[in-house]
Every structure is written in C-alpha cells, then in structure tokens.
C-alpha positions in Angstrom: 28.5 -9.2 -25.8 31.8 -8.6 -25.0 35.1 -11.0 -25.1 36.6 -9.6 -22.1 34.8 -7.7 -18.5 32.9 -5.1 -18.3 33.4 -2.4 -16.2 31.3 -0.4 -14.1 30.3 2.7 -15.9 31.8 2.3 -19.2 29.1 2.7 -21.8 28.4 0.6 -25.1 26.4 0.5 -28.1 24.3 -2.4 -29.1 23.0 -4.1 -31.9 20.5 -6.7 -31.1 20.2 -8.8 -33.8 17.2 -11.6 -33.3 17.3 -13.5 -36.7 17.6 -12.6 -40.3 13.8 -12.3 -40.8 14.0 -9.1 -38.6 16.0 -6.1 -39.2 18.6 -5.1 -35.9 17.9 -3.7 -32.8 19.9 -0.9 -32.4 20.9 0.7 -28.3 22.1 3.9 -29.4 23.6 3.9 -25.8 23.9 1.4 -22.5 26.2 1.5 -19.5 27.3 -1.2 -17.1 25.4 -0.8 -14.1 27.1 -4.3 -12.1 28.4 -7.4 -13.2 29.1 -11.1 -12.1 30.9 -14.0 -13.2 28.6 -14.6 -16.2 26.1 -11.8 -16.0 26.4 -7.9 -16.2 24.1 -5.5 -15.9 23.0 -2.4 -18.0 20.6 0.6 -18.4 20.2 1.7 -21.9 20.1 5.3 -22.1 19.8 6.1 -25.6 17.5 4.8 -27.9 15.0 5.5 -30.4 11.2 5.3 -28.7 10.8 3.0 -32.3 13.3 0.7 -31.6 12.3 0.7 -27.5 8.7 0.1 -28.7 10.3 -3.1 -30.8 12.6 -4.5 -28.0 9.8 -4.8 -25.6 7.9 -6.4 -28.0 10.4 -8.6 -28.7 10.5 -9.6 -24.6 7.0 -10.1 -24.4 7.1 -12.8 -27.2 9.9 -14.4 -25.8 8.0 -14.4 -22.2 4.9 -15.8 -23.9 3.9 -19.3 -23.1 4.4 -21.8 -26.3 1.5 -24.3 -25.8 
C-alpha cells in the first residue's frame, strides 16, 4: 500500500486491483484508523455502493472453502 508509515488520520485513495480479468476496485476515500509493524488499519468512507457491492463479493470468494 504504501512505501513508508501511515499515520493516524491521514486519508488515502485506493485502487484495488485483483487481476487483469477484473476491472479495479476503486476506495474513493479511506483513513488510517491504527497501525502496527506490518498491519494498518482503515475505514473507507467513500465509495461507490457498486463498487462496495463488488469488494464484498470479492471477500466472500476469497473466504470460500476451495475443496
């Protein structure tokens, strides 16, 4: 995500981009909530319900079993 820290508060925009099958995933809008040595937390608040609606679709297949 980033090269350098994060800091608490400061606000980015994403681009999640899964593979070039799929089109981007754009965060119009996220902001550090805490980090960690190799973690950080964020809440997105911007984005498209279309692109929300995609994202969690995206988690669920990744969460599904592969059997």
């Amino acid at each position: 995500m980033s090269d350098g820290p994060l800091n608490i508060g400061q606000e980015y925009t994403l681009i999640f981009q899964i593979s070039t099958e799929r089109p981007p995933i754009p965060v119009d809008a996220a902001v550090v909530r805490w980090t960690d040595d190799a973690t950080d937390g964020l809440t997105f608040t911007s984005i498209d319900p279309h692109d929300e609606a995609r994202l969690h679709d995206l988690l669920l297949e990744i969460r599904r079993p592969t059997n």
